[in-house]
Structures are given as C-alpha cells and as structure tokens.
C-alpha positions, 0 to 999 in steps of 0.5 A: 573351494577350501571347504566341501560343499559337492561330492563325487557320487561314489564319495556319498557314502557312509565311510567317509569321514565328511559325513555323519547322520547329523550332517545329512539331517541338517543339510537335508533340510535346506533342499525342502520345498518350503525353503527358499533362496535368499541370494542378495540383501536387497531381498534379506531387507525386504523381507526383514522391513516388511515381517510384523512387529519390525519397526522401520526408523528414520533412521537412514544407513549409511554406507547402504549401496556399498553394502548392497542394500537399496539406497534409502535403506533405513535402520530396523528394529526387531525386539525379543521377548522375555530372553534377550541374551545367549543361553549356554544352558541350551548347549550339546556338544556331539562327541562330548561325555554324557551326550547320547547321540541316538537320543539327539538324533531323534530329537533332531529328525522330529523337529527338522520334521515340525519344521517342513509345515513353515517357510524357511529362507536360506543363505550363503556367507563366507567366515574367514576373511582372508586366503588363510582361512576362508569357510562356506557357511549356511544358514536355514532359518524359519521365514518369521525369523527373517530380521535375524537372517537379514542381519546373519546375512549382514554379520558375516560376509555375504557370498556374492560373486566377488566374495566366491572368487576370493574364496575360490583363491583361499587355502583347502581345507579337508572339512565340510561346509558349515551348515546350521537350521534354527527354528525359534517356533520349535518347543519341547517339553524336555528342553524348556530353555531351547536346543542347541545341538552342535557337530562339531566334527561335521560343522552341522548345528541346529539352533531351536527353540532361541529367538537371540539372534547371537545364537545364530552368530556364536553358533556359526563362530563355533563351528567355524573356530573348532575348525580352525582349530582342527588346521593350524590356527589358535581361536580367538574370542577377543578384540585385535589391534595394531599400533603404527609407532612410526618406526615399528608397529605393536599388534597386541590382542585382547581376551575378555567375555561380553561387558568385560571391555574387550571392544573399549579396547579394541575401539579406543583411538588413543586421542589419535596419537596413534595410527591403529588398525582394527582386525575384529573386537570378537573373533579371529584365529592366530596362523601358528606357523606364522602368527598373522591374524584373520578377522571371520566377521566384517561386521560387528555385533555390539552393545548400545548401552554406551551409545547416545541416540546421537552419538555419531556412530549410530550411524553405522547401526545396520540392525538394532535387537532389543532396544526401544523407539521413540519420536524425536523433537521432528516427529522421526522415528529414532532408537532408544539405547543405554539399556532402558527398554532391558539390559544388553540392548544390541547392534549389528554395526557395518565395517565403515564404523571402523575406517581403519579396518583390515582383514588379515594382519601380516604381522605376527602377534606381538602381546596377549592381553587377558582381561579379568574382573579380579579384586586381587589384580593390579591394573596391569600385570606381565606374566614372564614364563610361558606356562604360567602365562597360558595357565592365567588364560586357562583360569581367566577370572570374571563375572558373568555378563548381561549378554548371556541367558542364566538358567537356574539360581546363578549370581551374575555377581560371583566371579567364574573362571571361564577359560580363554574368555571362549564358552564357545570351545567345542574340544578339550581344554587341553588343546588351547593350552598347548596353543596358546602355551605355544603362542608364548614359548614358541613365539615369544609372544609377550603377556598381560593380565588386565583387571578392567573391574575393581581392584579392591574397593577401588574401580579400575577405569577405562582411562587406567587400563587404556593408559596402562595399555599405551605404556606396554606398547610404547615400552615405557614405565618401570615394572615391580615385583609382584611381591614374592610372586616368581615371574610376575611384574606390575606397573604401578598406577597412583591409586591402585598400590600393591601391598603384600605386607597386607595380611588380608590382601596377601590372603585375598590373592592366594585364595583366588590362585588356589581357587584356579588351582582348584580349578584345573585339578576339577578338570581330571574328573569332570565331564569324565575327563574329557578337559583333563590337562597337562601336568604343568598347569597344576604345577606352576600354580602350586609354585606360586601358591609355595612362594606366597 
C-alpha cells in the first residue's frame, strides 16, 4: 500500500516516527461501538435520503449506476444554518508557533469522549488519482452529518475494490494513512467559531464543532497536499487544462481563491475551437522530477450562482448545500441557484460534467497562471525572471470570497495577499517558494499574471481574460514593456491601456509592490518566524521598486 495503514506489532511503539498522540487519538476513535462501516454509496445515499431536514428533488442524477448509486437516485438538498462557508479562524496547526500541544491534546480526548454518547459512520477514499500519488484516507463523521459523508464519499474517490487494486499498484510512501473525525455537535466555550486541529506530520485531523461540508473536504486536501509536499510534489490549489493545438499540446495551470475565476478558466471551452482536457479546477500536485500533473478529486465541489435551474449541467449535481427548493410549473421539486437563499450556494458535481477529463497529465506543465484581483495590473502580464515570477505567486493579490466564514470585523472588500492562492499550507512558506522557484528556473515553466477583477475603474471580463488566455497558448500577440518594469511585459487589450506617464497610476503600482514587499519583510517576525523567506524575495521586489 503507498500509505501506512497496518503495523507489525513490534512497529506499535512510541519511537516510530508514524505516530503521535494525536494520531492514535483520532484513529482510535474510528473503532468505537458506536461507529459504523459505511462501504458502498448505495448505503452513503440511503442514509443521506432519509436524515431530517434533507430534501430529496425530482431531480434525477445522471450518470447514477456508473457511480455506484441505485438507478432512481435523485438530487439531495442539505442546507446549513447561519455559517454557510469555510472558517480559517477555526484553523490549528500542530508544530506551528504559539500552539501548545499538551493543551489541544486535552481538548481533543474530551470531545472524541463527548463524542462516544452519538452514531458515528466511517468511510474509506483514495485522494491521489493516479500511481503517482496515491493516499487512504478516512473519515469519521457523526451519523447526523451523514448528507456531508454521502457527499465526502462522492468528492473523492471511494475505495471500492478497483479503486484498492490501482491503489495497491501506486508508488510507496513512508507516511501514514489520512484520518480525520469531525463532529459538527461538539461546542465549547473557548472555541466559539469550532475547532479545527490538524497533525499534519501524522496526516490526523479532527474538525469539530463545523457543519460546511468544505471543512471536511479542504481538511483532507490539507493533509493530503502537505504530504505530497513532504515527496517530491509541488501542491496546487488551482484549476488545470491542456489544449490540443493539433501539432503540440500547451498545459497551463490556473492559481486563484474561490470567486476568483479559477473554474471559468478551467471549464471554459473555447467555443470548441480547441480540444481541451481538464485535470481538476481546485487541487493536484505537480511531479518535480517530471512536471506531469494528478488531479486528488474526481468530483468537483463548485459554486451554483452562475448556474440556471435549467442549465444543462445541473444535471451532474450530485448534492446541493445551501441552496433553495422550489415547485416547477409540473409541481416537481427543483433547486433554487444564483445565490437567492445566501451567498456561496454549493454543488458536489460528478466527473461526467467534464466528458474531456483526465486524471494525470504526462506532459509537463507548460504556464502558471496567478490569478489576482489588483487595480493596478493590466489583463495579462508575463513575468520573465524565476524569482520574480515565484515572488508575485508568493504575494498574490485578492479580495476575500463569499466562500469563507469572516470571524471578527474583516472587510471582504480590502484586497489580501494570500500566498499561491493556498490558505490550506500547513508548512513554512519558504518551501513552496523554493518549489514553485523551481518550477520556473529548473523547468522553464513560463509565467502569467491575471487580473480577473478591475484594472482601474474599468472591469476585466471573462471574455478578456479568456481571450488573452488564447493568445498565450496560440503564442499570438506582441508583448510591451511593462513600463520601467524589468522583466516584465503585458499584452495590450482595447480598453485596458497601460500608462506610466500617469503619475496616480504610476503611485497606485508602487504602493501595491511596496505593500508585498511589506509583506515578505513581515514574514521575518511573525509567527515567530516560522515563514521566514529567502533573501531574494525581498531582493527582486525592491529592484522593481528602485526602477519605478
């Protein structure tokens, strides 16, 4: 197996490296008599169907025997309450400055020991979709929960016989299996926004206290991305695609936060002038050695505000969180989209939406596209030298999303740097700029920087971006000078000029390079360090900085 699951008896002890007292207290609660095996998704969709408050439509899967589930399998509805987005407030990172382990130890054994007095269902899936990278992950999840575990279930990739016979034929890895325990019932006064506690260097996590179902998914994204990190692999949350230009194919990725336009991207078809392949629109990992790509999900887990109650791929909604239900003009029971019940209305959608899907991607990865909602940035620019290009990854730009939970007085509107669009990073910040550095010195992976929000007062539409897209893999268009800027060209688009003859804009652009400049010298202090990074980060931006 490529991960650890069994132990030779005289393994079981405290100086191998595979344990921890976090790990044996979150495995350890999967074997309870008040857990239960969940093996198939008939069963997953059954006790989905039938938990209250769930809203079975008329709305009929497709696709439904191929997944697994019973042949009249209809759409489920499962709606949160107030909190209907993901709480990074609620992170802890074991191993990380400032986190006292002793005290979370005791946290965690109280409520795995509140608890034993509910139903728990378990589950098996594989994340990793190719022999490349392959991990067993599982999940524990309080039976009231159980929509959230049919759809967990449907995310990733099951672990049914086939899947445990590709997996079997997958590269070892020196890790642990993933395991992760969540209870939404749990409270406590301490943490008032819920709990989630990750050890990371265990792959053990417990989610507690959060009923959005993308706690559960990013949780085990998280941990699967920091050991993929720990082998050889880059982690990646974007969107992947190859183009078939009949004579050479251009694989390019796509980096952005949710609402960003990382899936528009990833989706888009081009008006079927091309053949495109789509790896995922949310997480893979890049093989250093060989820069071939694997998706960890086959399913996707997407936003259904742009989506029309008949739009055609409604029909590949396997589950629907957070949206509303109504009666249509033949008395059937039908979602409610475009953000009319709350904002970040979700869909687990099947890998049938996307008929030109692959799993792995041979090729090595030909661009990296940052995606970044900045007032300063043109449509499209090319970033030339390595460092720079990993440094505007380091520091990419954007505003905050519908999909995440703001604890405190946060304006979702104030632009934040969030580095390589990755709030999931559960290791120093120093080590994905060496990687993705790598991916751009070593490789020679091209680079690109999207602004996909305003540029000025002026907004940058889909068709621009995807346009500007087309011509970067057709390798069409003249690039300019972006100004004084070394290293730096854009690709000029009616509409969206570039002036630094402006004096207010000239000043508007050096605020946001010194700003992330401010930004990586904030690294050397906070958190005690612990994202400290190299020299040279610093170094290029202040070059930029001395030329304007």
């Amino acid at each position: 197996m490529t991960t650890t699951e069994r132990f030779a008896r005289g393994a079981i002890a405290p100086d191998n490296r595979l344990f921890s007292n976090f790990k044996v207290m979150v495995e350890t609660a999967f074997y309870g008599n008040n857990v239960t095996p969940v093996d198939d998704l008939a069963t997953a969709y059954h006790n989905a169907a039938t938990t209250p408050g769930v809203i079975i439509t008329d709305m009929p899967v497709a696709h439904a025997a191929d997944l697994g589930l019973p042949a009249d399998a209809k759409l489920l509805v499962s709606n949160d309450g107030k909190v209907v987005g993901r709480t990074a407030a609620a992170r802890r990172i074991i191993g990380q400055p400032g986190i006292d382990s002793d005290y979370y130890a005791g946290i965690l054994r109280e409520a795995i020991f509140d608890g034993t007095s509910r139903q728990f269902d378990r589950g098996d899936v594989i994340v990793g979709l190719s022999n490349e990278f392959s991990v067993h992950a599982h999940l524990c999840l309080n039976h009231r929960s159980a929509p959230n575990f049919y759809s967990y279930l449907l995310n990733f990739q099951l672990a049914t016989a086939d899947a445990r016979a590709h997996y079997a034929d997958s590269a070892a890895l020196p890790e642990d299996d993933i395991y992760l325990y969540a209870d939404p019932e749990w409270s406590h006064p301490d943490f008032p926004n819920g709990l989630a506690l990750f050890d990371p260097a265990h792959n053990v996590a417990a989610v507690l206290g959060l009923r959005y179902f993308g706690e559960l998914k990013k949780a085990t994204l998280t941990l699967a991305w920091a050991t993929a990190h720990r082998n050889g692999f880059v982690a990646c949350h974007g969107g992947m695609k190859q183009y078939d230009l009949g004579d050479r194919k251009f694989t390019m990725a796509a980096y952005g936060l949710s609402g960003s336009g990382k899936s528009t991207i990833t989706f888009a078809k081009h008006g079927d002038k091309y053949k495109v392949t789509i790896l995922h629109d949310d997480a893979f990992v890049i093989n250093q050695q060989t820069g071939s790509t694997t998706a960890l999900e086959p399913a996707y887990f997407d936003k259904t505000a742009d989506y029309h109650t008949y739009d055609d791929a409604v029909r590949y909604f396997l589950t629907c969180q957070n949206v509303g239900v109504t009666l249509d003009e033949d008395g059937k029971k039908v979602i409610v989209t475009q953000e009319l019940r709350n904002n970040n209305g979700r869909a687990v959608k099947s890998r049938y939406m996307t008929p030109n899907r692959a799993d792995h991607l041979a090729e090595p990865l030909d661009a990296i596209f940052w995606i970044m909602k900045d007032e300063t940035l043109p449509p499209i620019l090319q970033i030339d030298d390595p460092a720079l290009a990993a440094v505007f990854g380091l520091t990419l730009a954007t505003k905050r999303s519908t999909a995440e939970n703001l604890v405190g007085p946060v304006d979702r509107n104030q632009l934040v740097i969030e580095p390589f669009a990755n709030p999931f990073r559960c290791y120093p910040l120093a080590e994905d700029y060496a990687d993705f550095k790598a991916l751009f010195h070593d490789r020679g992976t091209a680079c690109y920087v999207l602004n996909t929000g305003y540029y000025g007062t002026t907004k940058v539409t889909p068709a621009v971006t995807l346009g500007a897209i087309e011509q970067v893999a057709n390798e069409r268009g003249t690039w300019h000078a972006f100004g004084p800027v070394p290293g730096m060209q854009y690709l000029p688009v009616d509409g969206y000029s570039v002036d630094f003859a402006d004096a207010d804009y000239a000043q508007a652009f050096r605020a946001r390079i010194q700003a992330r400049l401010d930004f990586v010298n904030q690294q050397k202090t906070a958190m005690e360090g612990y994202n400290q990074l190299p020299a040279d980060a610093a170094t290029v931006l202040q070059a930029v900085l001395d030329q304007l």
